[in-house]
Backbone bond lengths (Angstrom), bond angles and torsions (degrees), N, CA, C in turn:
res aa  C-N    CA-C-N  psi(-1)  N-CA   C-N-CA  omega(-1)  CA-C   N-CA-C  phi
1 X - - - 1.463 - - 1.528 109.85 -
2 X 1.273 96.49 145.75 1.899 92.97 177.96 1.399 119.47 -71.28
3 X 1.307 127.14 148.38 1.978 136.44 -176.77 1.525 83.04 -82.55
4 X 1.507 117.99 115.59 1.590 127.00 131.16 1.356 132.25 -90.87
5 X 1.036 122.16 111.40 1.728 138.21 -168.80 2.105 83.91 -90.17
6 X 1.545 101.22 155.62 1.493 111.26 -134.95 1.741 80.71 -159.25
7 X 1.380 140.54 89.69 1.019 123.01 161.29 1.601 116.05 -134.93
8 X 1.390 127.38 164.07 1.288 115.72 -178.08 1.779 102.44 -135.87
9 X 1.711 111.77 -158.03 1.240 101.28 162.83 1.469 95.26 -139.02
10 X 1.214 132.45 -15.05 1.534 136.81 174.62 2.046 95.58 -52.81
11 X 1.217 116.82 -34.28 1.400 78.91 167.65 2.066 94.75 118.93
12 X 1.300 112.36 131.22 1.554 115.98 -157.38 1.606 109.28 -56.58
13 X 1.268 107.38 -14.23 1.811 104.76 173.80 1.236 101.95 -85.48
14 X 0.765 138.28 -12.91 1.663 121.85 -161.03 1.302 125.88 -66.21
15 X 0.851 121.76 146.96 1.789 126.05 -155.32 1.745 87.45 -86.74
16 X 0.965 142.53 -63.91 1.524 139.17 158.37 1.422 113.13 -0.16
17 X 1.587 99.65 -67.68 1.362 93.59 -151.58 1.945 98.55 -84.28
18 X 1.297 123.12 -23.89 1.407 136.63 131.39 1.442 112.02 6.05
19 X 1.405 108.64 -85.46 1.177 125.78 -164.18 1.475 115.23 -86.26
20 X 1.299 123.19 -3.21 1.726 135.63 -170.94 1.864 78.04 -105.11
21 X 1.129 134.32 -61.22 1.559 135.28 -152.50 1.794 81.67 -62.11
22 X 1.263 123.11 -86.90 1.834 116.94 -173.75 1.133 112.04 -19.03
23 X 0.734 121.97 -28.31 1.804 118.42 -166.06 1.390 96.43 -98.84
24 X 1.218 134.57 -62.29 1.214 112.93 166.30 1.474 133.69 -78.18
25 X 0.923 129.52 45.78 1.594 141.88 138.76 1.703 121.69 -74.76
26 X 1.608 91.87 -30.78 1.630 102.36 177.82 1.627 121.77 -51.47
27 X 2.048 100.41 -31.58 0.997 106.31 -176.18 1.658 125.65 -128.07
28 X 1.361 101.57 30.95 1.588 104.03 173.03 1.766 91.81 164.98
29 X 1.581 95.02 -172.80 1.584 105.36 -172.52 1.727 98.91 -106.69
30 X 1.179 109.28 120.80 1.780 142.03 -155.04 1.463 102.50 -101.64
31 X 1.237 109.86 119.97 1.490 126.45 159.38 1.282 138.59 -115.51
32 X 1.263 129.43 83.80 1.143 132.49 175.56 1.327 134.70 -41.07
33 X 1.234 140.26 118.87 1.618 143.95 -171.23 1.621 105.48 -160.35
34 X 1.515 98.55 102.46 1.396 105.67 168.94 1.409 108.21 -162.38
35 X 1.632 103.83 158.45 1.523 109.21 172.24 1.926 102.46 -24.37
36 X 1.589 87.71 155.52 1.089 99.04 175.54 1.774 102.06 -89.20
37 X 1.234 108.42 -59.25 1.689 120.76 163.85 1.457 134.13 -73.94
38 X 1.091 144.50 -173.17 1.683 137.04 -158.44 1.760 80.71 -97.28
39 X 1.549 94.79 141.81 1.951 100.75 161.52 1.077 102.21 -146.22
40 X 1.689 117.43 49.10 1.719 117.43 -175.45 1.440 98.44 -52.50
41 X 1.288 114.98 171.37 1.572 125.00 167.08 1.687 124.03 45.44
42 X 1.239 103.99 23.44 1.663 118.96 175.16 1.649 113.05 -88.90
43 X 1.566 109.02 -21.94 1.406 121.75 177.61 1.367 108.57 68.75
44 X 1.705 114.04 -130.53 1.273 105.47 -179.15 1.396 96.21 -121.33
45 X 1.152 111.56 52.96 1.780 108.82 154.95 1.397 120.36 -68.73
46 X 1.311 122.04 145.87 1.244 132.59 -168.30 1.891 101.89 -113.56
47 X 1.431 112.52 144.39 1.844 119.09 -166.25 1.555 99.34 -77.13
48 X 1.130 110.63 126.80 1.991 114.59 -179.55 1.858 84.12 -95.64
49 X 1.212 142.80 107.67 0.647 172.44 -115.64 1.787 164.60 29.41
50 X 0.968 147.06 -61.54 1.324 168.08 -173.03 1.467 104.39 -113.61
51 X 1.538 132.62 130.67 1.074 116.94 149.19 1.435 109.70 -134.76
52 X 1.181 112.59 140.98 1.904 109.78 177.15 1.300 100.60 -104.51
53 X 1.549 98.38 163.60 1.750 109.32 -166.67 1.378 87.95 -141.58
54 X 1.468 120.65 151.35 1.632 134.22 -171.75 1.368 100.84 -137.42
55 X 1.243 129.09 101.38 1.609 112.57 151.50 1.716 111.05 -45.02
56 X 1.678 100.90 143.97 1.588 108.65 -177.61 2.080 91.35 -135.41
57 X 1.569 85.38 170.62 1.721 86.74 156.76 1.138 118.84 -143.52
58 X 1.296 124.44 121.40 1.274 114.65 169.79 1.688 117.67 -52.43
59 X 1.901 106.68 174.32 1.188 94.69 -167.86 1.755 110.11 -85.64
60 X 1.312 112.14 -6.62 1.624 114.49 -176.71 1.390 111.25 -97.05
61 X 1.644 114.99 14.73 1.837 125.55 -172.10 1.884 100.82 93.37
62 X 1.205 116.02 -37.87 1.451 96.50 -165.78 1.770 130.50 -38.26
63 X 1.236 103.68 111.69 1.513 106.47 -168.35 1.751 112.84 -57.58
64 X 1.637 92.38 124.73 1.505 90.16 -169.06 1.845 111.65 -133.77
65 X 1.221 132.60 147.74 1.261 138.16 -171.59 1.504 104.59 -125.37
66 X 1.340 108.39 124.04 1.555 117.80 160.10 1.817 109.15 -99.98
67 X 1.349 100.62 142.79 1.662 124.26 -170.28 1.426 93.57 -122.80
68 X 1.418 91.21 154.76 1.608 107.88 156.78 1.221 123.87 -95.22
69 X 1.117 103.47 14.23 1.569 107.70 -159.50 1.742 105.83 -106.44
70 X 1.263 121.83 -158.57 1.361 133.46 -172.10 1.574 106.07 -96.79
71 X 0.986 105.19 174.08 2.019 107.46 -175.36 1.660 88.73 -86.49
72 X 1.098 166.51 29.84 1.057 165.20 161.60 1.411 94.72 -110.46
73 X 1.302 126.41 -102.62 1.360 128.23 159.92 1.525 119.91 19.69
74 X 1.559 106.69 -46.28 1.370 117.68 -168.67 1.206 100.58 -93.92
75 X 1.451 130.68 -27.91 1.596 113.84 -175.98 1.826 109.56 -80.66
76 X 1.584 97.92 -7.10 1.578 91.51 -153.40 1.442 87.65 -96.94
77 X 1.805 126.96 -35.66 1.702 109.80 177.55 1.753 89.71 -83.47
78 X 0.985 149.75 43.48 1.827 138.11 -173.22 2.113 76.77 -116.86
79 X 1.284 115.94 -57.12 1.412 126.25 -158.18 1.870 103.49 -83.19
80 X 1.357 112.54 -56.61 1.610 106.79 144.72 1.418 150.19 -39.05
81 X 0.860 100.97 -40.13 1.445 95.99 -161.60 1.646 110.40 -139.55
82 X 1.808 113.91 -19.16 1.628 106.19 167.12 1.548 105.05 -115.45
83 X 1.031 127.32 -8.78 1.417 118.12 -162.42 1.716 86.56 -108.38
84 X 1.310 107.55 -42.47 1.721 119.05 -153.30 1.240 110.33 47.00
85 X 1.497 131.00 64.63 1.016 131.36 160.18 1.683 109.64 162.98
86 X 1.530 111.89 159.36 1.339 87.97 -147.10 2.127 81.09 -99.26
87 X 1.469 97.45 158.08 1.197 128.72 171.99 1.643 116.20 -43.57
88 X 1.162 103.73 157.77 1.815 118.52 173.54 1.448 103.51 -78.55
89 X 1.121 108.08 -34.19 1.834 110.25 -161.89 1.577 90.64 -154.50
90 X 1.632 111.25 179.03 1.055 134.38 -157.35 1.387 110.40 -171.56
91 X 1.403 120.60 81.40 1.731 142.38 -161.31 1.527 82.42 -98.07
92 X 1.322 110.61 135.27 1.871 126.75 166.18 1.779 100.87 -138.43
93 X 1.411 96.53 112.65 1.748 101.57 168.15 1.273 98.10 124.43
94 X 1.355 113.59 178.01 1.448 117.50 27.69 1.613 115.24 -97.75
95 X 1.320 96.35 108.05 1.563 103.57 168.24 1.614 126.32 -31.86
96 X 1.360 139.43 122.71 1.509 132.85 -174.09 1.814 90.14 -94.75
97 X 1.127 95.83 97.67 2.009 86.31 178.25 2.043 89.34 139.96
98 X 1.078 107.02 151.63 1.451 138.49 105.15 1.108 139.95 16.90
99 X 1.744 121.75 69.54 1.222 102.37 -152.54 2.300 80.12 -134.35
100 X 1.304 103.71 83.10 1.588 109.20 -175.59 1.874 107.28 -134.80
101 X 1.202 90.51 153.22 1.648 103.98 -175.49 1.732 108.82 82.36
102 X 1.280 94.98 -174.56 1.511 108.03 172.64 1.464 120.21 -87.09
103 X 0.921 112.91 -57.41 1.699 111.29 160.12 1.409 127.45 -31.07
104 X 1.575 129.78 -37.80 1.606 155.55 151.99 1.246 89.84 -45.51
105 X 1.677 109.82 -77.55 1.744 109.80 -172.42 1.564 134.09 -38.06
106 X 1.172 90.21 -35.13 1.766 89.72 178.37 1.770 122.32 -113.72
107 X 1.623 108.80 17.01 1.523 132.76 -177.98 1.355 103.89 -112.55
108 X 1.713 101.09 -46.50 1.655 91.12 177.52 1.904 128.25 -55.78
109 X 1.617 68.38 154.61 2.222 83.98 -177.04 1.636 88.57 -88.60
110 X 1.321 104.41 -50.93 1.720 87.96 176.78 1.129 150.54 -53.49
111 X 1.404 96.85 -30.74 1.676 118.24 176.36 1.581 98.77 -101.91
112 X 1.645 141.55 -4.69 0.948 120.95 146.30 1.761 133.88 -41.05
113 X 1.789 102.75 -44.64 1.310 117.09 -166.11 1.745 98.82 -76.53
114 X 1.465 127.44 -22.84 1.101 119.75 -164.08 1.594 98.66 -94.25
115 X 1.250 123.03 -6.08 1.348 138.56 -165.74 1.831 101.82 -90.81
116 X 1.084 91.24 -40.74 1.710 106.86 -171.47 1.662 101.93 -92.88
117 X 1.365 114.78 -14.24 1.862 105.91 -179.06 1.964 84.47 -99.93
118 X 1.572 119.11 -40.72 1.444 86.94 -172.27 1.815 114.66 -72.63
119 X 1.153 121.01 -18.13 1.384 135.46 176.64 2.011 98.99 -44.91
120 X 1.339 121.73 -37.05 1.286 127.00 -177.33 1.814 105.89 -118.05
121 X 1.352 79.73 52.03 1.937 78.94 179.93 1.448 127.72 22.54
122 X 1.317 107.38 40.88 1.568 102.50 153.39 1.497 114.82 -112.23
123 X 1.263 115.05 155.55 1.623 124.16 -176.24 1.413 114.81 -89.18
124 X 1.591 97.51 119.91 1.071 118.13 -170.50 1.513 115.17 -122.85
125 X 1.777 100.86 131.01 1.635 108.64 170.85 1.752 105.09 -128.36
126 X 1.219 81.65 144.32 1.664 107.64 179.11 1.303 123.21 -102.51
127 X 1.220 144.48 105.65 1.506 145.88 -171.59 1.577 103.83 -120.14
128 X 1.974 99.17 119.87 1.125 113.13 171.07 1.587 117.99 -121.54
129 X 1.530 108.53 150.42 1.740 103.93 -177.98 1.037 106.55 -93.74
130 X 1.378 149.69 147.89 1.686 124.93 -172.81 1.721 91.61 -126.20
131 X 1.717 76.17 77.08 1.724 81.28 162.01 1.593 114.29 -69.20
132 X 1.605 121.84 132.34 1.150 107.59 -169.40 0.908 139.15 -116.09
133 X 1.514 120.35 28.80 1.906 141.09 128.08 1.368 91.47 -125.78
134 X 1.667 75.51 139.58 1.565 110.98 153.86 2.040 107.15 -122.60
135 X 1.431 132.51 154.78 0.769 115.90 116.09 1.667 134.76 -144.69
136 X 1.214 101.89 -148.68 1.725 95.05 -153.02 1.030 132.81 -29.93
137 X 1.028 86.63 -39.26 2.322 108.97 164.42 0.755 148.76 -26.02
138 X 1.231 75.60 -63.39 1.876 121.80 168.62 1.561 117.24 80.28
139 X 1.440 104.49 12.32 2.156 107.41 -177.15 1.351 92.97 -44.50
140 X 1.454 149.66 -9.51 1.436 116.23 -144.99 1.261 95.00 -124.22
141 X 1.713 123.83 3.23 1.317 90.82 140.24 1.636 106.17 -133.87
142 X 1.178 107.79 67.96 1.781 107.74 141.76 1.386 115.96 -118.18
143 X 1.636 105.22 12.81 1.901 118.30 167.36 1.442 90.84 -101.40
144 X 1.149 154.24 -11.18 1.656 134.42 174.00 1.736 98.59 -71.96
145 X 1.260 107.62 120.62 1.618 117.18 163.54 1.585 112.11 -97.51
146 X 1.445 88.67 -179.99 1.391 99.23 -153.62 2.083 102.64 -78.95
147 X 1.270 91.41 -11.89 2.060 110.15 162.33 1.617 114.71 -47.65
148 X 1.368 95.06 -48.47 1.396 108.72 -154.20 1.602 97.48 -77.86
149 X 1.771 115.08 -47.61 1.234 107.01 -160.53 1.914 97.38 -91.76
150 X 1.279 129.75 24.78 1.144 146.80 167.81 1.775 115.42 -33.93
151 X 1.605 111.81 -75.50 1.271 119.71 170.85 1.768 109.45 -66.62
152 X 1.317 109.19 -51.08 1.439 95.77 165.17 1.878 135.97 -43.08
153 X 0.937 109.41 -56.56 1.565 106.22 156.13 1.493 126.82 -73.32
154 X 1.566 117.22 8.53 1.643 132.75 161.83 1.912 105.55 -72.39
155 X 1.534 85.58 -50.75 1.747 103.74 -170.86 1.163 108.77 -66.25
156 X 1.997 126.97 -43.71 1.409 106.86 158.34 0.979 131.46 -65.12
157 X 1.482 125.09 -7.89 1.874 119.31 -165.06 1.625 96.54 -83.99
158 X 1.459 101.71 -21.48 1.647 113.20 -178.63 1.240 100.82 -64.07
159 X 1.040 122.25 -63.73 1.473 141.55 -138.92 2.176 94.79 -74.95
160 X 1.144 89.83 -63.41 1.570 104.01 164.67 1.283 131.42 -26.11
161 X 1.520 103.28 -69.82 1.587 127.35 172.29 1.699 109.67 -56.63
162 X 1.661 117.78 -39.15 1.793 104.68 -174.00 2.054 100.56 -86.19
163 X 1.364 94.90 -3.98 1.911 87.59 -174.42 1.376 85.23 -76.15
164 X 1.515 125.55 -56.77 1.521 129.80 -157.70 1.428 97.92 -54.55
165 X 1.425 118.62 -42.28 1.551 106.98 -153.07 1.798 105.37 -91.60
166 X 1.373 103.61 -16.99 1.284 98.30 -166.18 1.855 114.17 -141.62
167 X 1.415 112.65 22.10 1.045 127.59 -155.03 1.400 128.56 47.07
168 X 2.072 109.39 -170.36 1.453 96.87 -167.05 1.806 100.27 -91.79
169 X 1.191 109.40 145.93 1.757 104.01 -176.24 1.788 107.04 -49.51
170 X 1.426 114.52 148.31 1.125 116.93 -170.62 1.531 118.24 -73.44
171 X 1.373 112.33 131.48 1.366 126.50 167.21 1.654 98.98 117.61
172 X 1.360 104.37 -26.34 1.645 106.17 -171.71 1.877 109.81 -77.90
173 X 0.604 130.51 157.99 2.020 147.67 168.25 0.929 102.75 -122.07
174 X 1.814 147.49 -50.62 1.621 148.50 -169.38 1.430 104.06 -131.74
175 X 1.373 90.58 155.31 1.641 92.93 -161.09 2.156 77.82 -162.75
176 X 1.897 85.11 96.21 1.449 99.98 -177.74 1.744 110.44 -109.16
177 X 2.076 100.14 130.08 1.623 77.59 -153.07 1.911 81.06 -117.55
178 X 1.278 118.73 116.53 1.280 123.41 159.76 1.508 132.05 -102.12
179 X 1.483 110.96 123.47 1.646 142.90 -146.57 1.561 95.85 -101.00
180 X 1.206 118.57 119.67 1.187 118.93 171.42 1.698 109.29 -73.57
181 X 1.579 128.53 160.24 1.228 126.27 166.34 1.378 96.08 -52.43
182 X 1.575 110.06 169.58 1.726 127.69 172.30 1.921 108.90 30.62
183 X 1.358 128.42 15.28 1.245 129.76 172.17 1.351 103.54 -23.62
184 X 1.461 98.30 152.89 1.517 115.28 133.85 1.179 121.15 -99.67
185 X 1.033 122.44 97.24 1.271 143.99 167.14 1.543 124.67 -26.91
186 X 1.403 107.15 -35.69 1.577 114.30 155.10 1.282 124.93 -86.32
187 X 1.373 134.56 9.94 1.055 144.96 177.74 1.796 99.60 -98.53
188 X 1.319 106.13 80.87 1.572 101.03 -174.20 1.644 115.86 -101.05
189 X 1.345 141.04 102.04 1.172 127.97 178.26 1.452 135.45 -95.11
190 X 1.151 129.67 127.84 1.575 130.35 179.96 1.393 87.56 -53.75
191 X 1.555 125.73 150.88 1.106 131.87 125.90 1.542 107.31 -130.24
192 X 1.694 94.58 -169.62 1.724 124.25 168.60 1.335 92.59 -105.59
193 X 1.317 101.67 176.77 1.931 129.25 -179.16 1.755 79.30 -79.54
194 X 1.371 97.17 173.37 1.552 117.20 -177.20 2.039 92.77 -115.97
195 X 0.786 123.72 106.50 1.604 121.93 169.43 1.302 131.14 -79.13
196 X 1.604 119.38 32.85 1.486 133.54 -158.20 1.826 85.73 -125.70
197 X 0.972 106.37 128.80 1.320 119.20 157.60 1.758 155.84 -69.99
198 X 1.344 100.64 158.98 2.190 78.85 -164.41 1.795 96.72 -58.74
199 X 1.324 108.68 161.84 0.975 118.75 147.53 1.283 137.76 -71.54
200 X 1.681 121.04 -117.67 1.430 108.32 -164.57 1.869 84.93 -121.59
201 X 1.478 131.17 78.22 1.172 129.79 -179.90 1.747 109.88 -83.54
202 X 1.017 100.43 9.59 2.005 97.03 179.88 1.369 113.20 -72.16
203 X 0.870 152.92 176.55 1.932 160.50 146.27 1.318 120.50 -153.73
204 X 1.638 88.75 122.55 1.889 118.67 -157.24 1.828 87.79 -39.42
205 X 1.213 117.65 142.61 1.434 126.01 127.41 1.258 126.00 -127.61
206 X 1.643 103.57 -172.85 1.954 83.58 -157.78 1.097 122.67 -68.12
207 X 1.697 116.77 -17.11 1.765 98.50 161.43 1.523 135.97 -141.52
208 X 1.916 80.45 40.00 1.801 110.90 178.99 1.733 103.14 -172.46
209 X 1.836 69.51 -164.48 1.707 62.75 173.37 1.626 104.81 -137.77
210 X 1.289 142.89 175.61 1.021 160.87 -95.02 1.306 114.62 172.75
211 X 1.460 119.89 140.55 1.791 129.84 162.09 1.311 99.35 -89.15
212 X 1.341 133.01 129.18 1.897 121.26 -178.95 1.577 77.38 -117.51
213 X 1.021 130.08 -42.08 1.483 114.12 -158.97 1.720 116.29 -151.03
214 X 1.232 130.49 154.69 1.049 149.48 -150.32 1.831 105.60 -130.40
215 X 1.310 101.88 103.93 1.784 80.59 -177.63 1.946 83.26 -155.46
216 X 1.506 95.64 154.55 1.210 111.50 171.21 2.028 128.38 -47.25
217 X 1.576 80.60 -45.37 1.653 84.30 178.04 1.625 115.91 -73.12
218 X 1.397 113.46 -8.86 1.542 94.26 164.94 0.958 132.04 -89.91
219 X 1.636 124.98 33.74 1.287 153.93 -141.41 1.310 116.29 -89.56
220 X 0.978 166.29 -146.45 2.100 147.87 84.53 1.846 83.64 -69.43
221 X 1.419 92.83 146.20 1.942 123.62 166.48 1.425 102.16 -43.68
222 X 1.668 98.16 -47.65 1.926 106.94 -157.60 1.254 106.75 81.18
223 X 1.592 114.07 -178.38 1.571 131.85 169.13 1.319 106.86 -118.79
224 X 1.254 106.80 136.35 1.499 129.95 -174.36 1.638 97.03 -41.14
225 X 1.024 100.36 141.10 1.857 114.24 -174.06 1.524 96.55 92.14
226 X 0.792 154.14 -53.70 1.628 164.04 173.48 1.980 116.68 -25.32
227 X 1.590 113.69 124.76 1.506 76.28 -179.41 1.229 134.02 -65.85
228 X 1.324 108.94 -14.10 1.837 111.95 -165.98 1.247 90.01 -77.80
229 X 1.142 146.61 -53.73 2.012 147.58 -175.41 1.263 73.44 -21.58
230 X 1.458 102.71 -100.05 1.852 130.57 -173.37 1.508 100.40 1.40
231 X 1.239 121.06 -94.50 1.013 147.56 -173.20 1.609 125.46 -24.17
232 X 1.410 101.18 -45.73 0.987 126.57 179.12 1.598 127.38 -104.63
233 X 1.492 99.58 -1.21 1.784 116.26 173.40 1.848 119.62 -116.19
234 X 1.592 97.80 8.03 1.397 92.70 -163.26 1.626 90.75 -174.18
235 X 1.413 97.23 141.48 1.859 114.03 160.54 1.351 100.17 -77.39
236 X 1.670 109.56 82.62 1.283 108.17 155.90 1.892 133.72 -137.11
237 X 1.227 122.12 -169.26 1.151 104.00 149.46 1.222 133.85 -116.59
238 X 1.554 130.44 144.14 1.282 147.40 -141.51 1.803 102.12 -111.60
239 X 1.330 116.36 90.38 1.779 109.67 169.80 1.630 111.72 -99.65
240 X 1.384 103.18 123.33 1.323 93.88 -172.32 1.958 108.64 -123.64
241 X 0.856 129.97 112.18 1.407 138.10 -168.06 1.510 110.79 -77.48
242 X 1.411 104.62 131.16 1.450 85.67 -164.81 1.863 90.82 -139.30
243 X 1.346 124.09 176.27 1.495 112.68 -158.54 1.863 75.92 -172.83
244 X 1.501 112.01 127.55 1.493 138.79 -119.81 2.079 83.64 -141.16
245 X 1.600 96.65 68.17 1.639 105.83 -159.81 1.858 94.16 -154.20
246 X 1.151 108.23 122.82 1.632 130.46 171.30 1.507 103.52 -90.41
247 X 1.242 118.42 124.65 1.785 113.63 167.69 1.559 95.78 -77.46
248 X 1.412 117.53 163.47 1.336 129.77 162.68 1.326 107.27 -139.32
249 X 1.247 107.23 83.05 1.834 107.84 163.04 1.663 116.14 -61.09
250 X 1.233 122.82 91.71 1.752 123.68 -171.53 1.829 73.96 -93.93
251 X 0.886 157.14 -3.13 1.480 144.47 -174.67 1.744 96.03 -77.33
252 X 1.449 109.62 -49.50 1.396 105.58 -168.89 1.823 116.11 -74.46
253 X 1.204 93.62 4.89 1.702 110.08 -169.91 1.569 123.72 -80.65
254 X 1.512 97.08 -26.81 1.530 116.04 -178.45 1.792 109.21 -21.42
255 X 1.670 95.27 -86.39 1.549 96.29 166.77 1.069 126.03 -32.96
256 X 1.050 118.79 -63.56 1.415 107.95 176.82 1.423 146.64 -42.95
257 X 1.612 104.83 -51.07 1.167 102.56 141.83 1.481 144.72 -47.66
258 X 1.485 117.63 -20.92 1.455 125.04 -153.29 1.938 81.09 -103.72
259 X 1.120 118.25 -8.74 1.253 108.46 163.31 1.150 120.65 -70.44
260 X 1.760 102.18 -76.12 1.601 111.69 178.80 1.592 104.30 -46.50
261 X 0.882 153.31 -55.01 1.566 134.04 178.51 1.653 111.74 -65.60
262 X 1.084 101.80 -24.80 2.176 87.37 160.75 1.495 144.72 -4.20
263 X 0.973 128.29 53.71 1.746 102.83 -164.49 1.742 118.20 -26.56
């Protein structure tokens, strides 16, 4: 049977990552490794010191480990040190939130872990719910039940089952799939990342400022084809293919160099 590695950043209770682990049991032997607590928006930072590890159990047996550490952290002792070897796949989520554009891409805890399994050539998908407020609190998502994120963990078992059976489509490494609330679920759209940035999400307090809340409309719109457009124009779902590659134009560098060596 194929090794599925199972990690989130909402944190080892989470009904998400709950309901993303069931679904994949259907199709191989499942290992859980994730923060023990929420580390949304940590990305793929790695812990500069100490990390503790907890055997846990899920409630259907799936063998599961809570860390203190970051969702990166967790794929790298999950492939080190419990699996010793790296995984078939690499399931992250289900994210409670919003995980669109480039700014998402390189903040997320979720797409950290899928960032750090494609970094070691394993295939990695990311499933987010785009619940669309959160705030600081966070009540709004310990009201998402396990109903709601239903078709969402349908779409990863999908998504899962054609990587296993037929690999990841070529050129791609992540393959991030964001679910609008109340989707139609057959309403599936290709997109791109959105490359527009957060706005002004801070709020004064008395002697800084603060994230109070998390909501879709403080978003950029995007451009049509884009996931946030998508996302934000339609009950749909958002697949966005993504391939884990820096250009290096050294052609445009000439000058530059011919500076720094200048007398």
């Amino acid at each position: 049977m194929p090794t599925i590695l199972v990690i989130n950043d909402d944190g080892i209770n989470s009904i998400g990552l709950a309901a993303l682990a069931k679904q994949m049991t259907k199709l191989g032997d499942v290992t859980v490794v994730t923060p023990g607590d929420e580390r949304s928006g940590i990305g793929k930072a790695l812990s500069i010191g100490h990390v503790n590890i907890t055997e846990a159990r899920f409630g259907d047996g799936t063998r599961a480990y809570a860390t203190s550490g970051t969702p990166a952290d967790s794929f790298l002792i999950a492939v080190n040190k419990i699996l010793k070897r790296m995984p078939d796949l690499l399931v992250s989520g289900i994210n409670i939130g919003p995980n669109l554009g480039i700014d998402d891409l390189l903040t997320s805890g979720t797409l950290g872990a899928a960032f750090e399994a494609a970094i070691h050539k394993v295939p990695a998908i990311a499933v987010s719910y785009c619940l669309s407020e959160i705030t600081d609190k966070m009540p709004e998502k310990t009201k998402v039940s396990i109903d709601d994120l239903e078709a969402t963990a349908l779409l990863g078992y999908k998504a899962a089952k054609h990587v296993l059976e037929r690999g990841m489509p070529r050129e791609v490494d992540i393959i991030s799939i964001n679910v609008a609330e109340n989707a139609d679920c057959s309403n599936v759209k290709l997109t791109s990342l959105c490359y527009d940035g957060y706005g002004d999400i801070h709020t004064a307090t008395r002697d800084g400022y603060r994230i109070k809340s998390w909501s879709l409309r403080h978003y950029p719109d995007g451009d049509p084809g884009t996931d946030l457009h998508a996302i934000k124009n339609g009950k749909c779902v958002s697949v966005t293919p993504i391939k884990v590659e820096f250009l290096h134009n050294k052609e445009a560098m000439k000058d530059f160099l011919d500076s720094l060596s200048a007398e």
